[in-house]
C-alpha positions in Angstrom: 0.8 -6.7 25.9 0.5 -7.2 22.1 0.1 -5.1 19.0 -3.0 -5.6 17.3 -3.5 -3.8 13.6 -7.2 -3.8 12.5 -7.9 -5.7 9.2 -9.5 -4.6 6.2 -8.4 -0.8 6.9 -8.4 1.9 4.5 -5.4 3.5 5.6 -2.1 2.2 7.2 -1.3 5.6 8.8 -3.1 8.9 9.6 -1.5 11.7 11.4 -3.8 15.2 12.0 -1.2 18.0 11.6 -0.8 22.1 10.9 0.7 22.5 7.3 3.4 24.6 7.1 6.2 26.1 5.2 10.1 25.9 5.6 12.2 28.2 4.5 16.2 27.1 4.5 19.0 28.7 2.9 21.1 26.7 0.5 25.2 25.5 1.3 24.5 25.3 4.7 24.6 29.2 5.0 22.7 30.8 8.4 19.0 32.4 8.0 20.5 36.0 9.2 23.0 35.8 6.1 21.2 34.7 2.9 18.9 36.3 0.3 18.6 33.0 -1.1 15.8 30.0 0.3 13.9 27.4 -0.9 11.1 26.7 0.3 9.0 23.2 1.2 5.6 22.2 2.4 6.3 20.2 5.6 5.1 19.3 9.5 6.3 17.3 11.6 4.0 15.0 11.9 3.8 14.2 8.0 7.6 13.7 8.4 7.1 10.4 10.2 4.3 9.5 8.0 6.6 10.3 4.7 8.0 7.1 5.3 5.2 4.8 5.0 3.9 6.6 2.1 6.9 6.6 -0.3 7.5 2.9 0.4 4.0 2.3 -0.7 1.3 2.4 2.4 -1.8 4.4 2.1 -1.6 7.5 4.1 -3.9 10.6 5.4 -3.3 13.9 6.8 -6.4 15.5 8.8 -5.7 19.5 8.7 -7.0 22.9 8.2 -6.0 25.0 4.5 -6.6 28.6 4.8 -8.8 29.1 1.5 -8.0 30.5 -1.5 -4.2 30.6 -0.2 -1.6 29.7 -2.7 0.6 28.4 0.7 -2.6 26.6 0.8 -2.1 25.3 -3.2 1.5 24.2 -2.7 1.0 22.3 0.3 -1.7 20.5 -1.2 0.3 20.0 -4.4 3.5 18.8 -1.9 1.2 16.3 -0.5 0.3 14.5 -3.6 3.4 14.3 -4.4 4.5 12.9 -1.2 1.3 10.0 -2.3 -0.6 11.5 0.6 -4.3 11.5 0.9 -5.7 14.6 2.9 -8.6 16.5 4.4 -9.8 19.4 6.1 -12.1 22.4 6.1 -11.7 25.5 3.5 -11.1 28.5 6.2 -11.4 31.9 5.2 -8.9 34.0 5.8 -10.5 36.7 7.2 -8.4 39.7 5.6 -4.7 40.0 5.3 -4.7 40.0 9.3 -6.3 36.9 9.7 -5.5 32.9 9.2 -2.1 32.0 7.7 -0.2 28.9 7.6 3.2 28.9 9.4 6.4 29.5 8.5 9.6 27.8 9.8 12.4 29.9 9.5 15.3 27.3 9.8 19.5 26.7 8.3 21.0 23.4 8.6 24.4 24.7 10.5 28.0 23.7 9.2 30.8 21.8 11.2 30.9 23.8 14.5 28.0 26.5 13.7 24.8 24.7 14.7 21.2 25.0 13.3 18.9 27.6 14.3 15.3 27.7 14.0 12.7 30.3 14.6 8.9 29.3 14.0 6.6 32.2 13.1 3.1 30.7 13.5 1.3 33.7 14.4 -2.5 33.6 13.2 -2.1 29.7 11.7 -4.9 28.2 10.6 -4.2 24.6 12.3 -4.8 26.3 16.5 -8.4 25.7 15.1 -8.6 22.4 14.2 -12.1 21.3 15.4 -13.5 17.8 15.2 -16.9 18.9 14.4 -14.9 19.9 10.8 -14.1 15.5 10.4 -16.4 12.4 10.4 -14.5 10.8 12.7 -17.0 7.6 12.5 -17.0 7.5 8.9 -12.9 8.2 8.9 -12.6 5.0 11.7 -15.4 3.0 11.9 -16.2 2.9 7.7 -13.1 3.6 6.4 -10.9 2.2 9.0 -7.2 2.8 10.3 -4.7 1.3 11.5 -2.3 3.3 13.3 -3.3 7.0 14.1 0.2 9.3 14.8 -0.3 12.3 16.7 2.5 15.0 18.3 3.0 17.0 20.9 3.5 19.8 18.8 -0.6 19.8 17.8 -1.9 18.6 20.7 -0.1 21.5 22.5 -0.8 24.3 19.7 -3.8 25.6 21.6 -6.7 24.5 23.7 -8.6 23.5 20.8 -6.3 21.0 19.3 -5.5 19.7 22.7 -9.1 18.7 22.7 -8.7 17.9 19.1 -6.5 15.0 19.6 -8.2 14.2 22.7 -11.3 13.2 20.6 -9.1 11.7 17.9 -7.4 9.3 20.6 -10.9 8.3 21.6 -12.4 8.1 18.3 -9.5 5.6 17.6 -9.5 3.6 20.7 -13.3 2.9 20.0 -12.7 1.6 16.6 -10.4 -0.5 17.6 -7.0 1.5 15.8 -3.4 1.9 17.3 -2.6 5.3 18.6 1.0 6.9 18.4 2.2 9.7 20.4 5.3 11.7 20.1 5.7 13.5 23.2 7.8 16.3 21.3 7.8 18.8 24.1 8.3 22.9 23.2 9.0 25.0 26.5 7.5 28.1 24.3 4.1 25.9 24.1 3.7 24.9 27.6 4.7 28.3 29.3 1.7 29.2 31.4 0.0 26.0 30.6 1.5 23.2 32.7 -1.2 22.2 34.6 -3.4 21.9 31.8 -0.7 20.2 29.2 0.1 17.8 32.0 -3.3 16.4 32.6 -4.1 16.4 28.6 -0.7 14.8 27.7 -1.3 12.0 30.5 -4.7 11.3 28.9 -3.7 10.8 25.5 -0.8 8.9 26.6 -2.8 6.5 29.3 -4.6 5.1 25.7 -1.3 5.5 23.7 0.0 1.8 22.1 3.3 3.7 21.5 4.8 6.3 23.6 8.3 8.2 22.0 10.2 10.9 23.4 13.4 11.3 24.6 14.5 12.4 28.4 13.3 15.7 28.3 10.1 14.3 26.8 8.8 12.4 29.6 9.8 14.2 32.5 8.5 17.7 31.5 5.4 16.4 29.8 4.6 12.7 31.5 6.5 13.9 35.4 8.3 10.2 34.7 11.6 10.2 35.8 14.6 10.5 33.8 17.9 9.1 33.7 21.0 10.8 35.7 23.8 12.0 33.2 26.0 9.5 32.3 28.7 11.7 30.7 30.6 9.9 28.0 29.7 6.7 29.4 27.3 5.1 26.5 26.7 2.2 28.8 25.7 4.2 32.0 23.7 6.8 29.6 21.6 3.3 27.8 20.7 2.1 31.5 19.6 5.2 32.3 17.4 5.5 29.8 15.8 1.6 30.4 15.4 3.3 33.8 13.1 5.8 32.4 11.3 3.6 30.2 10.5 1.5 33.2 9.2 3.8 35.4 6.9 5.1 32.4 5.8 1.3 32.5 4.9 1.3 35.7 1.7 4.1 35.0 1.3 3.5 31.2 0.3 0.5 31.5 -1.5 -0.2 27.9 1.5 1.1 26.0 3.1 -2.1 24.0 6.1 0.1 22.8 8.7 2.5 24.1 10.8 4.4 21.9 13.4 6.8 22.2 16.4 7.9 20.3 19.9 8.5 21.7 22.2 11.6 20.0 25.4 12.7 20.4 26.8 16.1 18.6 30.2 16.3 17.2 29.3 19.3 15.3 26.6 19.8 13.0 27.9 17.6 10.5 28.8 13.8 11.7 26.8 13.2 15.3 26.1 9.5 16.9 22.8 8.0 16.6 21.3 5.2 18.4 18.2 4.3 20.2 15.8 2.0 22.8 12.9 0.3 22.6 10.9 -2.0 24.7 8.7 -3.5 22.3 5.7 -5.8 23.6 7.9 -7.0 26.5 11.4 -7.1 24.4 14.2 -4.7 25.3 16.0 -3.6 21.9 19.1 -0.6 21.9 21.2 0.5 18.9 24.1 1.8 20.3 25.2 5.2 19.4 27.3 5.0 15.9 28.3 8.0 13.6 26.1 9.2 10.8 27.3 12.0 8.8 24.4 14.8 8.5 23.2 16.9 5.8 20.4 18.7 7.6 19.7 17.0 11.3 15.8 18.7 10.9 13.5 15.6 10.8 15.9 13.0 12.0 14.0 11.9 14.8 10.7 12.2 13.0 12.7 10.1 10.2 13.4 7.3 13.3 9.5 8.0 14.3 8.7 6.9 10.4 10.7 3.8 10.5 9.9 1.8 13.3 5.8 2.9 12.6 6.4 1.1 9.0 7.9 -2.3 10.7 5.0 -2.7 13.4 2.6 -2.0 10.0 4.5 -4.6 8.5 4.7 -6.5 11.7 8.0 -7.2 12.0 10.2 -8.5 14.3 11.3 -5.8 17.8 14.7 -5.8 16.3 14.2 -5.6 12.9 11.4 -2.3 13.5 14.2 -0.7 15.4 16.8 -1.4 13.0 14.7 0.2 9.9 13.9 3.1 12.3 17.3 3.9 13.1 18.1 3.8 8.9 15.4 5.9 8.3 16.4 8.5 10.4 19.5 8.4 9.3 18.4 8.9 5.8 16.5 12.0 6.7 19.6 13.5 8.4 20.9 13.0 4.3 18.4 15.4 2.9 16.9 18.6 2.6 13.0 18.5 3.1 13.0 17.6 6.7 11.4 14.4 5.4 13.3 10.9 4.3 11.9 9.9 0.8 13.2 6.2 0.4 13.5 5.1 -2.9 12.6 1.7 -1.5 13.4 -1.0 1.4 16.6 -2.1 0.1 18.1 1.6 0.3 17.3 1.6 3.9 18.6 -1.9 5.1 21.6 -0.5 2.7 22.1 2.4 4.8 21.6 0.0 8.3 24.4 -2.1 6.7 26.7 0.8 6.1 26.8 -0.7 2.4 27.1 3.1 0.6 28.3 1.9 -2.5 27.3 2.6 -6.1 24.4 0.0 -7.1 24.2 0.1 -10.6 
């Protein structure tokens, strides 16, 4: 199995998404205890795509914008600024009880008091993303892509984008672009719906290229089995997790790349971070080495980013893992959920453990 990027392609990257807001209190302080937040345009999925767009890669993000919104206005506004192209239907709101955008309520934790999040996405906009709203032939076949990055997270939102990504996957395969999928499983999106999710995931994932999650990921979504605790035994822990990646092999059998990351708490602030891939028939492993952490929100998304940037680039199995583990760790270092490398050299910095001052 090889990775094949279409030529002549518009766009590098495009990930379809739900747009929200995150609200976080400064200093570290929890949600239940401030007055104070500042507030960010941000997703998930444009968190792995950040990083391909600030180092220079042309970018898209397929999503609804509640119209007339001024959530609506600043996302769009974050967007550009994050050198993103976008798209996506106008929806009225319908009242002041209809469509909204979400919010993520969300603290970063301090030393032994971990994060907490609560998402509020009641009435959002994106559980009606519809591919009669995008020309998926004109968006693939004319324009062109190469890799399209899609979540768990929207492909569980509702029925409809299940069958959103469904036809995106398709779309893609026929056109000849990669497909990406984060597995990113959420107990509170699958309850009731584990039948259904199951079989949907399992499609998406039988034309994926890439496949990430971590243990949890591809046992609860996938049914692959995972690996058996290996306590504080890094060795037993990485050869449990080469376990799970082969069995996933074993059924997925048009995936060229396996990803998952490896972390380790010490408290919110310093945490180990590593990671595995098997990358078109090459076993790669970071083990897990200390990071200190800002905000961990985005971290693996950061990781996600990374190693999507080196296949673009088509670089070596080791050196894609490499960048993806420094790019995760650079999101770890900042605030919007999203890593915004200044450029490649701050990241193979960072994978070097070179922090000093470059002048």
């Amino acid at each position: 199995m090889s990775l094949s990027l279409r030529p002549n392609s518009t766009y590098s990257l495009i990930t379809p998404t739900s747009m929200g807001v995150r609200l976080t209190p400064p200093n570290g302080q929890p949600m239940n205890a401030s007055n104070q937040f500042v507030m960010q345009a941000t997703s998930a999925e444009t968190n792995v795509a950040s990083v391909s767009s600030y180092l220079g890669l042309p970018v898209k993000v397929l999503t609804n914008f509640v119209k007339g919104s001024p959530i609506a206005h600043l996302i769009k506004d974050g967007l550009r600024a994050r050198r993103m192209d976008y798209e996506g239907p106008e929806v009225d709101q319908g009242g002041p009880w209809g469509y909204r955008h979400q919010f993520n309520l969300a603290d970063s934790g301090f030393g032994t008091r971990g994060p907490r999040v609560h998402n509020d996405r009641a009435g959002e906009v994106g559980r009606i993303l519809n591919v009669r709203d995008f020309d998926l032939e004109r968006i693939f076949g004319e324009e062109g892509v190469q890799i399209v990055h899609m979540s768990g997270l929207i492909a569980a939102l509702s029925p409809e984008t299940g069958e959103f990504c469904l036809d995106i996957a398709r779309a893609a395969k026929a056109y000849g672009t990669m497909i990406s999928f984060d597995l990113n499983h959420r107990a509170t999106f699958w309850e009731g719906r584990e039948d259904e999710l199951r079989g949907l995931f399992t499609e998406i994932a039988s034309e994926s290229d890439i496949l990430i999650g971590n243990e949890e990921d591809f046992q609860l979504c996938l049914g692959v089995s995972g690996p058996e605790s290996g306590g504080s035994d890094i060795a037993a822990q990485m050869e449990g997790f080469r376990g799970m990646i082969d069995a996933a092999r074993e059924t997925f059998t048009k995936t060229s790349v396996f990803a998952t990351t490896l972390r380790e708490v010490d408290h919110a602030n310093r945490h180990l971070w590593g990671g595995i891939t098997w990358h078109a028939g090459e076993w790669q492993s970071i083990e897990p080495r200390q990071i200190q952490v800002l905000d961990r929100i985005g971290g693996g998304d950061g990781f996600v980013g990374g190693l999507l940037y080196g296949i673009l680039r088509g670089w070596s199995a080791e050196k894609c893992i490499q960048f993806g583990w420094a790019t995760g760790a650079l999101a770890t270092t900042m605030l919007t959920a999203y890593g915004q490398p200044a450029d490649e050299e701050q990241i193979w910095s960072i994978w070097s453990g070179n922090a000093r001052v470059r002048r």
